[in-house]
DSSP file (Angstrom, degrees, kcal/mol; ACC not computed):
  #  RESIDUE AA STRUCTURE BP1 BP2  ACC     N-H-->O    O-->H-N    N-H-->O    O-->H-N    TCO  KAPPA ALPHA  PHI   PSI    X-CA   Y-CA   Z-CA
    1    1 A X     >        0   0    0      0, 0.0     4,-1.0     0, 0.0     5,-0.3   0.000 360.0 360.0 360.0 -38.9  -35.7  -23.8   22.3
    2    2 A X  H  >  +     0   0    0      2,-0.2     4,-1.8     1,-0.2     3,-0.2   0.737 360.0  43.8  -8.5 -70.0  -33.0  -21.7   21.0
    3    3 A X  H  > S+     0   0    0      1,-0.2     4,-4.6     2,-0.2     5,-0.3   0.833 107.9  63.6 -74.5 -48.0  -32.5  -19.5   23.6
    4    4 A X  H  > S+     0   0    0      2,-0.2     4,-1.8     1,-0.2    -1,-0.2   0.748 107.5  34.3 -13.2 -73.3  -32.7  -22.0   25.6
    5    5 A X  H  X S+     0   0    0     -4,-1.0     4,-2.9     2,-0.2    -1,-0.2   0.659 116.5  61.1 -53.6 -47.7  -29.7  -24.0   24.5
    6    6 A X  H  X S+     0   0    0     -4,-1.8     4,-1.7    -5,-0.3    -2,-0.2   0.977 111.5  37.0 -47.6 -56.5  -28.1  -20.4   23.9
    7    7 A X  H >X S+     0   0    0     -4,-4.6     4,-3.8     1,-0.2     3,-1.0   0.980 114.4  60.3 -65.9 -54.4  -28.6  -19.6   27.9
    8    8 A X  H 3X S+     0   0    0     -4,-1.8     4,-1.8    -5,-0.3    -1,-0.2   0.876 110.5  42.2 -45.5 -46.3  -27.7  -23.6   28.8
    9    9 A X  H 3X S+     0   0    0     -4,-2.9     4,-1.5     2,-0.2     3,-0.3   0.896 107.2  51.8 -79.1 -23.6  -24.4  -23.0   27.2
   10   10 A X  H <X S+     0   0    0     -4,-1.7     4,-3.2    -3,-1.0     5,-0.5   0.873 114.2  51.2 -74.7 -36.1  -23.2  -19.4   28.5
   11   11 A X  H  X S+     0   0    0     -4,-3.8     4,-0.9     1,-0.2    -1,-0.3   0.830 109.4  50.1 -72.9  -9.6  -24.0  -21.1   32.2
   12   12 A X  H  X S+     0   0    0     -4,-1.8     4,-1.7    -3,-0.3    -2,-0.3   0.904 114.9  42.3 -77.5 -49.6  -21.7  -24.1   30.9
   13   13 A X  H  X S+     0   0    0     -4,-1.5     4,-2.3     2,-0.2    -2,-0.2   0.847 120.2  43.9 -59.3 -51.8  -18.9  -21.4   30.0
   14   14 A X  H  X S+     0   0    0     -4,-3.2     4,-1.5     2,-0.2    -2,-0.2   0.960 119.1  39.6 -83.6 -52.7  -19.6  -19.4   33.4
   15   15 A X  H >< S+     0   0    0     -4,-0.9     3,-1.6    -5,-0.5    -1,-0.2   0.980 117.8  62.2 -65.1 -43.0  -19.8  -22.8   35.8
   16   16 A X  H 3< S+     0   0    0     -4,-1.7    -1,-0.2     1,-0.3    -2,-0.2   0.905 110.2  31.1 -39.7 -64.4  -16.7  -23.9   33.4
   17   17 A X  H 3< S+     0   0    0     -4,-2.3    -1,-0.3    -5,-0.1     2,-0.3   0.552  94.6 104.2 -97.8  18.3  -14.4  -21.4   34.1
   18   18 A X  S << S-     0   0    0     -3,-1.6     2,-0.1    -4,-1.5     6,-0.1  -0.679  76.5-115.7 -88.7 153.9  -15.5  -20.6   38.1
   19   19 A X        -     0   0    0     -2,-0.3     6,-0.1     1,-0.2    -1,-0.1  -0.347  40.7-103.3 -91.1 156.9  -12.7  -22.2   40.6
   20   20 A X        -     0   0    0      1,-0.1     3,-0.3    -2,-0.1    -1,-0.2  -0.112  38.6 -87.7 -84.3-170.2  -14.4  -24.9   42.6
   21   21 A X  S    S+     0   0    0      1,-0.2    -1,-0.1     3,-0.1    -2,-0.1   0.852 128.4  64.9 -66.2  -9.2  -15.5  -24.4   46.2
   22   22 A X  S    S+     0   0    0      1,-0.3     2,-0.4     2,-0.0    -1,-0.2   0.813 110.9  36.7 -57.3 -50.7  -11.9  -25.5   47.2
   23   23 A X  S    S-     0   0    0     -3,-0.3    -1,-0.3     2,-0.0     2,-0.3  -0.984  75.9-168.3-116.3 110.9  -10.5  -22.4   45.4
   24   24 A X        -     0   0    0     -2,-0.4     2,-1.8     1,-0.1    -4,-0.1  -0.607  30.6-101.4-100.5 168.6  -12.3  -19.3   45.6
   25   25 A X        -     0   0    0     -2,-0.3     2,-1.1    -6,-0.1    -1,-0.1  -0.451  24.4-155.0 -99.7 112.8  -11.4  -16.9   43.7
   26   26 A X        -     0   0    0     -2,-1.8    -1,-0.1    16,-0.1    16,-0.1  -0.409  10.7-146.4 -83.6 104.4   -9.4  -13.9   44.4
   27   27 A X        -     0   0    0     -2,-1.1     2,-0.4    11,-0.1    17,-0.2  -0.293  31.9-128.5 -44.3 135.5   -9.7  -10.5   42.3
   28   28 A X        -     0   0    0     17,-0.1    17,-0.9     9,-0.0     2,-0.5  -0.870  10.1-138.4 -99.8 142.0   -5.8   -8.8   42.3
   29   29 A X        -     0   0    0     -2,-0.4     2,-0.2    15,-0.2    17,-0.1  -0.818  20.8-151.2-108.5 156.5   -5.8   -5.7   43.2
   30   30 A X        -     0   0    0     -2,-0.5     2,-0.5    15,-0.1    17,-0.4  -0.398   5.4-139.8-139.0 155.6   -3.1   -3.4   40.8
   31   31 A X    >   -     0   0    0      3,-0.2     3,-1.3    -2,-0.2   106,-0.3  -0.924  34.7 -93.0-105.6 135.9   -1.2   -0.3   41.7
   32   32 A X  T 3  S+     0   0    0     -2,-0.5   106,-0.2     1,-0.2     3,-0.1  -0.413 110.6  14.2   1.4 108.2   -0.8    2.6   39.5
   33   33 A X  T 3  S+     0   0    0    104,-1.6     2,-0.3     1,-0.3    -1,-0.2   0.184 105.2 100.4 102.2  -4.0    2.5    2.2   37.4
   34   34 A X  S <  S-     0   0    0     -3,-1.3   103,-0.9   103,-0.3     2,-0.3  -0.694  75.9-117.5-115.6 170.7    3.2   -1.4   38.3
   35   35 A X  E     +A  136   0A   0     -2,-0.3     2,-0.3   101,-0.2   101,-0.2  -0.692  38.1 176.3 -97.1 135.0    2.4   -4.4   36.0
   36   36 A X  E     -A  135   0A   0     99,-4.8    99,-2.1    -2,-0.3     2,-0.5  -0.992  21.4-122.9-140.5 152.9   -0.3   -6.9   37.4
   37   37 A X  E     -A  134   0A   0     -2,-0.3     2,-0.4    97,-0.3    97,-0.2  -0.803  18.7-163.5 -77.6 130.7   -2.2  -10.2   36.0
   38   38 A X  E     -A  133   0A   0     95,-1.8    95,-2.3    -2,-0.5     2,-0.4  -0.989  14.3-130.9-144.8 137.3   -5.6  -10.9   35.5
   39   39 A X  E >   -A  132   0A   0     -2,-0.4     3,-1.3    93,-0.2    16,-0.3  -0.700  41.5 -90.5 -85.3 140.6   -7.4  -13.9   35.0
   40   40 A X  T 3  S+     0   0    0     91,-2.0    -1,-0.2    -2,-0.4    16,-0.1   0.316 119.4  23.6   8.6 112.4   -9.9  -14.5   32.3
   41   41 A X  T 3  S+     0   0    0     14,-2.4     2,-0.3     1,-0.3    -1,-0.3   0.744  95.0 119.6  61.1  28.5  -13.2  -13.3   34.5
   42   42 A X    <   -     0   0    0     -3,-1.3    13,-2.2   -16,-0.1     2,-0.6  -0.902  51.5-151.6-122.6 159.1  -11.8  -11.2   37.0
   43   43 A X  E     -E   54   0B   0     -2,-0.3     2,-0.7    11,-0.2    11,-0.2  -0.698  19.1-151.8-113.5 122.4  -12.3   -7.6   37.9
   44   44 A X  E     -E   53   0B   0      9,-1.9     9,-2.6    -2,-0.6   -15,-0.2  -0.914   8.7-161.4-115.0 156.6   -9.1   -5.9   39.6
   45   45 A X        -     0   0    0    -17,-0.9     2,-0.3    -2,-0.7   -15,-0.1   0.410   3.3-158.6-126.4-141.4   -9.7   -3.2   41.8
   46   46 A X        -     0   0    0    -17,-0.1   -15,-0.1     2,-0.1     6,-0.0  -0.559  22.6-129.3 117.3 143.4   -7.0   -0.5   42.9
   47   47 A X  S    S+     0   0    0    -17,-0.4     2,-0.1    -2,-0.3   -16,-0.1   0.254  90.1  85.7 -73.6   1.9   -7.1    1.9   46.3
   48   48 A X  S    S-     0   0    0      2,-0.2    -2,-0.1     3,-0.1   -17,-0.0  -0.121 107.2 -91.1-117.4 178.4   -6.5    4.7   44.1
   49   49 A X  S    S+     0   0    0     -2,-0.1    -3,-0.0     2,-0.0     0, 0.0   0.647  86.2 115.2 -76.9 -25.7   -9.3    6.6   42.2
   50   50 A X  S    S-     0   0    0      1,-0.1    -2,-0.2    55,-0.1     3,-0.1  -0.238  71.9 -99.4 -75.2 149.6   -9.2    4.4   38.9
   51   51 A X        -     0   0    0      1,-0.2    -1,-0.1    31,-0.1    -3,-0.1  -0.039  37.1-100.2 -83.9-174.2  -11.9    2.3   37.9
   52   52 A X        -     0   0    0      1,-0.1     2,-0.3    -6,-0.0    -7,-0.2  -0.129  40.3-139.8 -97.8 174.0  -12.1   -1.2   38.5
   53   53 A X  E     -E   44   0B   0     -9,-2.6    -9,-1.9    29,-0.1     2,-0.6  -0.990  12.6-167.0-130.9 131.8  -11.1   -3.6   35.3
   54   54 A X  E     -EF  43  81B   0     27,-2.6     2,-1.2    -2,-0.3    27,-1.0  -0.930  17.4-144.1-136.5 142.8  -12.6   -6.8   34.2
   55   55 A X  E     + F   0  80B   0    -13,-2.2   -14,-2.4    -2,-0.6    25,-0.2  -0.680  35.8 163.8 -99.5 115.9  -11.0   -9.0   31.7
   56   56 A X  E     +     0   0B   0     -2,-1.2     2,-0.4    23,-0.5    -1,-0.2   0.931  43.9  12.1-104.4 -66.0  -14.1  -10.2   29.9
   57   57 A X  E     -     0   0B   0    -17,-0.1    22,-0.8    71,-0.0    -1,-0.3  -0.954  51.2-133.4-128.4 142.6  -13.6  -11.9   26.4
   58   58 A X  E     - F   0  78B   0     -2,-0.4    20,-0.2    20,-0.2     3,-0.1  -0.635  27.6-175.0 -57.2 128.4  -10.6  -13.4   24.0
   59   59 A X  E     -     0   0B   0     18,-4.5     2,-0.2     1,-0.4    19,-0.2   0.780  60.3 -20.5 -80.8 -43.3  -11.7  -11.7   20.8
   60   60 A X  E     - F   0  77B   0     17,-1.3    17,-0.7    62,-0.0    -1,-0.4  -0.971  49.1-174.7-148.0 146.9   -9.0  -13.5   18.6
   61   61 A X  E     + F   0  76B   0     15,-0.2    15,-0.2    -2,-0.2    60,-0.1  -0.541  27.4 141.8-153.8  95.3   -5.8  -15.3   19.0
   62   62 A X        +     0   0    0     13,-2.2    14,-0.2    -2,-0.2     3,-0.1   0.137  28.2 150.2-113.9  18.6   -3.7  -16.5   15.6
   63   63 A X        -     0   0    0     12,-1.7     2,-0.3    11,-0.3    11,-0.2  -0.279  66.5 -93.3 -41.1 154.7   -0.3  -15.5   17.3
   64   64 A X        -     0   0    0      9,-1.0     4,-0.1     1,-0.1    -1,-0.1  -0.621  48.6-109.6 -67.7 118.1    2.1  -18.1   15.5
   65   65 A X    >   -     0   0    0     -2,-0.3     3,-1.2     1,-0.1    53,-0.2  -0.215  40.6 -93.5 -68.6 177.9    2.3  -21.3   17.9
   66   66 A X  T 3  S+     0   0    0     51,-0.5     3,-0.1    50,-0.3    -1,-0.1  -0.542 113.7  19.9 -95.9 151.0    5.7  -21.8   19.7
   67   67 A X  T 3  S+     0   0    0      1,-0.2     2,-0.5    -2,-0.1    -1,-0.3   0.313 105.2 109.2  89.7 -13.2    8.1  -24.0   18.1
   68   68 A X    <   -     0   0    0     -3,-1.2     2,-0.8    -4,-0.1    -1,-0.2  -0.726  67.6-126.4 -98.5 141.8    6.0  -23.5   14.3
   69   69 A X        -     0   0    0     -2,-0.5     2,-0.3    -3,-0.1    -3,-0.0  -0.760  37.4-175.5 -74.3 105.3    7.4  -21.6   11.5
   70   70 A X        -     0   0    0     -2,-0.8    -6,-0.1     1,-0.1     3,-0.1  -0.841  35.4-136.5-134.5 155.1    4.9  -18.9   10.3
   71   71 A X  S    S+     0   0    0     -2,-0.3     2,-0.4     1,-0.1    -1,-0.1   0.888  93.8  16.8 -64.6 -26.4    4.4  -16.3    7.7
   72   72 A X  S    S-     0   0    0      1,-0.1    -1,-0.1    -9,-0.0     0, 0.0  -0.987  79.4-117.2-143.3 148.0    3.2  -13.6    9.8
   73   73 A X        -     0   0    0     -2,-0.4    -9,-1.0     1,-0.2    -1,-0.1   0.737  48.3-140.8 -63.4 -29.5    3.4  -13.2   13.6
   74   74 A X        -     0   0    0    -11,-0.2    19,-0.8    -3,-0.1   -11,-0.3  -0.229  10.2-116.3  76.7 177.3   -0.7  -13.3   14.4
   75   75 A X        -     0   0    0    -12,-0.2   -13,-2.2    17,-0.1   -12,-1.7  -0.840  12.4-152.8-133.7 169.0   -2.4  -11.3   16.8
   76   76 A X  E     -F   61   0B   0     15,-0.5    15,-1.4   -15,-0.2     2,-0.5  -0.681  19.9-160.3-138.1 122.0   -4.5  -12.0   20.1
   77   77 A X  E     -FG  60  90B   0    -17,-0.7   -18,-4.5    -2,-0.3   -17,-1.3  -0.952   2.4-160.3 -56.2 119.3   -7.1   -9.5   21.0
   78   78 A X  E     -FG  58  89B   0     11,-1.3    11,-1.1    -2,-0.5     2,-0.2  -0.224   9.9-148.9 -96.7 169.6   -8.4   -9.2   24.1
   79   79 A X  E     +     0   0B   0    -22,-0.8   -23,-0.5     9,-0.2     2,-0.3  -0.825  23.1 179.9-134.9 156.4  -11.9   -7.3   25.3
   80   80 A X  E     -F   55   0B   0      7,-0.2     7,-2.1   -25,-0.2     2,-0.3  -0.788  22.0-129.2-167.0 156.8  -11.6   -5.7   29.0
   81   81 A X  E     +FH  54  86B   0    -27,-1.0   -27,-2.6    -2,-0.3     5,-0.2  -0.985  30.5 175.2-120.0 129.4  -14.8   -3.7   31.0
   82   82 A X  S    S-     0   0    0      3,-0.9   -31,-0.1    -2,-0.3   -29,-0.1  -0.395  70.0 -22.5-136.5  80.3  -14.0   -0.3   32.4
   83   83 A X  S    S-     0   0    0      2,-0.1     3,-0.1   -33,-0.1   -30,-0.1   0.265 126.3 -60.4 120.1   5.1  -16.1    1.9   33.9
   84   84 A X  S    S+     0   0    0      1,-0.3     2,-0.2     3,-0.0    -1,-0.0   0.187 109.8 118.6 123.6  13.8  -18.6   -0.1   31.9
   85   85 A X        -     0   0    0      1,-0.0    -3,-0.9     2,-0.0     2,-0.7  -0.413  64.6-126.8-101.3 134.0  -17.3    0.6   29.0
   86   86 A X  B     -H   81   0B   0     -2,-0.2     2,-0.3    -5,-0.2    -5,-0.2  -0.879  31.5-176.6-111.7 121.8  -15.8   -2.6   26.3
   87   87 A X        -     0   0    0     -7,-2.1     2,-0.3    -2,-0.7    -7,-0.2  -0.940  15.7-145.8-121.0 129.1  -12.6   -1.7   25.5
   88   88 A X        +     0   0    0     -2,-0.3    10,-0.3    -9,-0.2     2,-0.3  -0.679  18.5 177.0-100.4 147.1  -10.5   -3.8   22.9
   89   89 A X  E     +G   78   0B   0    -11,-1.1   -11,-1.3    -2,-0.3    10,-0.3  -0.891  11.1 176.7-140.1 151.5   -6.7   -4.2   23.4
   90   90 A X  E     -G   77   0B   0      8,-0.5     2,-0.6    -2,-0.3   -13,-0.2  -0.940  30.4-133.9-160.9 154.2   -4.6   -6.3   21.1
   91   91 A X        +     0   0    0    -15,-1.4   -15,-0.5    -2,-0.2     2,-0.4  -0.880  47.8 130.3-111.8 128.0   -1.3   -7.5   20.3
   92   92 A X    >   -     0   0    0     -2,-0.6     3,-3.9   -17,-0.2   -17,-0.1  -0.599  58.8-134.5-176.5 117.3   -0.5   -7.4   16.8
   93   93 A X  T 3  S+     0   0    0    -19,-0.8    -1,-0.2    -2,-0.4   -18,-0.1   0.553 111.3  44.7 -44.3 -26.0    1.6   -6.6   14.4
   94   94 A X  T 3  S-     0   0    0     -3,-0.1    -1,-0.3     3,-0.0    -2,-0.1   0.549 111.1-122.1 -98.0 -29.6   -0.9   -5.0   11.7
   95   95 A X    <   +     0   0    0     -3,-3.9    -2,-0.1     2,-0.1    -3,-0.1   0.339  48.5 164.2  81.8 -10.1   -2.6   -3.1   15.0
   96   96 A X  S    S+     0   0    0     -4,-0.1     2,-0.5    -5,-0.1    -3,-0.1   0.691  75.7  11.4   2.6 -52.1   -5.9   -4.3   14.9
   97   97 A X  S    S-     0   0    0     -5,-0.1     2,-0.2     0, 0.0    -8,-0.1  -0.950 100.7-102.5-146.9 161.0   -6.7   -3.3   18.0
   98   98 A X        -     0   0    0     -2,-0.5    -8,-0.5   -10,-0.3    -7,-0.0  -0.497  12.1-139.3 -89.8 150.2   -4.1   -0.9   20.1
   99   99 A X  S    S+     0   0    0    -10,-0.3    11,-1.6    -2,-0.2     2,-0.1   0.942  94.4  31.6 -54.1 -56.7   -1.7   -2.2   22.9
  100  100 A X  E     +B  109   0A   0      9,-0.2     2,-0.3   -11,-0.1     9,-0.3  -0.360  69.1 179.8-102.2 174.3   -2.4    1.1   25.3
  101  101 A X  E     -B  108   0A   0      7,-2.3     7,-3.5    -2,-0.1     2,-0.3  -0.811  19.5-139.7-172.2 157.4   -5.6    2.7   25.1
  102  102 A X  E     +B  107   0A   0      5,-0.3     2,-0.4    -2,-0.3     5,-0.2  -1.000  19.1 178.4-133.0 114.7   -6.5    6.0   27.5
  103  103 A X  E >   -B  106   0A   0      3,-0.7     3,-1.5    -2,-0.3     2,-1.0  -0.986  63.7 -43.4-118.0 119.4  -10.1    6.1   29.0
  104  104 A X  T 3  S-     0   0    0     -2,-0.4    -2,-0.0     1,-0.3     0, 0.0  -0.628 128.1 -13.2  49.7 -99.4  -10.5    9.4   31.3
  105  105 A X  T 3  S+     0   0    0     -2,-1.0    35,-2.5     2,-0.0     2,-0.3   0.161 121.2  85.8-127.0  -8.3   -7.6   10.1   33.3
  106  106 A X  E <   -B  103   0A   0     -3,-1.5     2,-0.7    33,-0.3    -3,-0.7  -0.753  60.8-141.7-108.7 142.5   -5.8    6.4   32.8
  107  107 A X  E     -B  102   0A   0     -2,-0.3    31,-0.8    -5,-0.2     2,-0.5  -0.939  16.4-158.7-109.3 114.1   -3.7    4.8   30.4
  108  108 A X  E     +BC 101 137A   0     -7,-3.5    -7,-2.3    -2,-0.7     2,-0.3  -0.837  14.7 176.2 -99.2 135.9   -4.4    1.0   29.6
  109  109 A X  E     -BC 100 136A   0     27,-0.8    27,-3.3    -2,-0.5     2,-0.8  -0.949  26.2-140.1-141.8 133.6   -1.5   -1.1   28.2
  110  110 A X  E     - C   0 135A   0    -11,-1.6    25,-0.2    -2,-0.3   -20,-0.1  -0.857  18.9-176.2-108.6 121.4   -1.7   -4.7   27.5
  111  111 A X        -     0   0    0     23,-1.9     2,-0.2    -2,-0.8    24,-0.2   0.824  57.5 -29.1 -72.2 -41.9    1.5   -5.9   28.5
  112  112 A X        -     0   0    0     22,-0.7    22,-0.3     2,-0.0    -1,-0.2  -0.796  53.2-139.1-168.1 164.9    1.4  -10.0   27.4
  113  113 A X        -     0   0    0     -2,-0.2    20,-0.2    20,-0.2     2,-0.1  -0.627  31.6-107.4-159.3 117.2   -1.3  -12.4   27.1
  114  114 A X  B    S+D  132   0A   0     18,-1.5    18,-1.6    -2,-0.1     2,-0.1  -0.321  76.2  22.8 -81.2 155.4   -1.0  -15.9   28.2
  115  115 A X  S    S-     0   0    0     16,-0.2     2,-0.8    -2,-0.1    16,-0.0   0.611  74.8-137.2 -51.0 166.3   -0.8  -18.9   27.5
  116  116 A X        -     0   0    0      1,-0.1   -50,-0.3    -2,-0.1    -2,-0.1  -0.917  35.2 -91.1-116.8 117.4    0.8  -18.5   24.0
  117  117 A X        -     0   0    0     -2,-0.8   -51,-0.5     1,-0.1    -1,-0.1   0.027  33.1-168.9 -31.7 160.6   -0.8  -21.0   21.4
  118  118 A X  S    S+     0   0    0      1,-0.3     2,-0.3     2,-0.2    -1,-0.1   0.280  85.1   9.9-117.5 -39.6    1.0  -24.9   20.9
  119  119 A X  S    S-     0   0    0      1,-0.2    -1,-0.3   -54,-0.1   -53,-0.0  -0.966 106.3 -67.6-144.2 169.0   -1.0  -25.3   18.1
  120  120 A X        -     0   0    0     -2,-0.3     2,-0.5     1,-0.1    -2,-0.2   0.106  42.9-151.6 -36.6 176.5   -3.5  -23.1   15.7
  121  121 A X        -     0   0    0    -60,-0.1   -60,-0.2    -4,-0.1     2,-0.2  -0.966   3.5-157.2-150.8 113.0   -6.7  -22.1   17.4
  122  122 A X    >   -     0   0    0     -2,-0.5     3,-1.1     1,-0.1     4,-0.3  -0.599  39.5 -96.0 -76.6 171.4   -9.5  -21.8   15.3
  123  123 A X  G >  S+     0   0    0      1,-0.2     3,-1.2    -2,-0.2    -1,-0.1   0.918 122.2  52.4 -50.1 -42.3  -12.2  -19.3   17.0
  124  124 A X  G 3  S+     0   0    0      1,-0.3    -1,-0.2    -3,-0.0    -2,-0.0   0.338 100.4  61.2 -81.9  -1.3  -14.3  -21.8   18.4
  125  125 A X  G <  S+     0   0    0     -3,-1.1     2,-0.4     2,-0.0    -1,-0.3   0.407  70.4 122.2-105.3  -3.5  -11.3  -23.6   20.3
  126  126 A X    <   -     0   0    0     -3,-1.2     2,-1.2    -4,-0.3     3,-0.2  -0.441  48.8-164.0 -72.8 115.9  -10.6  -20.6   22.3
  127  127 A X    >>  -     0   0    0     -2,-0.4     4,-0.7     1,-0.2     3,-0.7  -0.820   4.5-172.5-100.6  97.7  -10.9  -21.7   26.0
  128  128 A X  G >4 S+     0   0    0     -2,-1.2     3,-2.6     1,-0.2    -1,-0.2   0.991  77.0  79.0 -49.4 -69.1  -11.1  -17.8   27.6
  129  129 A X  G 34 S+     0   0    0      1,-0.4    -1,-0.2    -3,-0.2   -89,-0.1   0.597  86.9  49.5 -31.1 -47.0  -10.9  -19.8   30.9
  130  130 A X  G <4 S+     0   0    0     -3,-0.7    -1,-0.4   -91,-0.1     2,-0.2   0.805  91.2 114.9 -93.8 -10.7   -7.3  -20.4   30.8
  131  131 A X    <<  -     0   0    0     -3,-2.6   -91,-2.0    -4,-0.7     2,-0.4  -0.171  38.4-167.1 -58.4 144.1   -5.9  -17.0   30.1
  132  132 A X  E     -AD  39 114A   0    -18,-1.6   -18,-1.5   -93,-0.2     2,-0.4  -0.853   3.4-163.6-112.6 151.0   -4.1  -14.7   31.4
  133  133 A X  E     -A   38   0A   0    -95,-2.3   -95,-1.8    -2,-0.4     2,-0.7  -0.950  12.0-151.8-136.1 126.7   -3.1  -10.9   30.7
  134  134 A X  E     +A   37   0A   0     -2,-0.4   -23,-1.9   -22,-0.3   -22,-0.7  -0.802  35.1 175.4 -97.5 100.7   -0.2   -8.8   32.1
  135  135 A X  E     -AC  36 110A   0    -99,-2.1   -99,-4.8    -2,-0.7     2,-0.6  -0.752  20.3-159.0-116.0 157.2   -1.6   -5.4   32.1
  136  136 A X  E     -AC  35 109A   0    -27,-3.3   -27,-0.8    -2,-0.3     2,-0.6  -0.935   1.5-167.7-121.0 132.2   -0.5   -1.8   33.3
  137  137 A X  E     - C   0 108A   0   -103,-0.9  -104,-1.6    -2,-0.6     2,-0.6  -0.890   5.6-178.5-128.4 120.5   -2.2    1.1   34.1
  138  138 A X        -     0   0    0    -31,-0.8   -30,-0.0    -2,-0.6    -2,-0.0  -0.904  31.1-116.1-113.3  98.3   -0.8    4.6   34.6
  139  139 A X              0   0    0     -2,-0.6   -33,-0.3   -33,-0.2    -2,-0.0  -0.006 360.0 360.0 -32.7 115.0   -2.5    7.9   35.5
  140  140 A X              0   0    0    -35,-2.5    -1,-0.1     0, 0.0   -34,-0.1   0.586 360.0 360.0 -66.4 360.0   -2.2   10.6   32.6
């Protein structure tokens, strides 16, 4: 029964964040050197030799909400697939997880990640669906 519920919810998550048939949903495809956005379950692609990207899970996000006064800035830390690989990128003052990260021949930087809390987020309020991440990639 467990599993059950377990499976029921990840297909509530998956149906949750897919665009209805109205809007289907388009992967962006990235250049080498230029800054591109990807949404929260999409794989960008390139023409170039570099592997494809998928932005797969919010790990964390205690960034300070806008408009609050806070002791410390917070972090958001992102999880990303490449080459099959789960690669964590974060922003964060302490470093938790690194901005750039270099897998084979490529340079990963996470540029931004959007929307920017209004108010705290405990873990379990994090809607992945609605993010976004302004990433770069540049050949070493």
């Amino acid at each position: 029964m467990k599993n059950f519920l377990s499976l029921l919810s990840l297909l509530t998550l998956v149906m949750a964040c897919n665009p209805t048939n109205d809007q289907p949903r388009v992967d962006p495809i990235f250049e080498i050197g230029q800054p591109f956005v990807l949404a929260f379950g999409q794989v960008a692609s390139c023409s170039c030799a570099a592997p494809d990207v998928k932005f797969v899970h919010v790990i964390t996000d205690s960034r300070c909400p806008l408009q609050a006064e806070c002791v410390w800035a917070g972090e958001v830390v992102v999880e990303l697939e490449i080459n099959e690989q789960l690669v964590r990128l974060g922003l964060s003052p302490i470093q938790t997880a690194p901005a750039k990260d270099i897998i084979g021949m490529w340079s990963y930087e996470l540029l931004a990640v959007n929307p920017h809390p209004l108010v705290p987020l405990m873990e379990d309020e994090i809607d992945e669906c609605i993010y976004t991440l302004e990433l770069l990639i540049e050949a070493l």
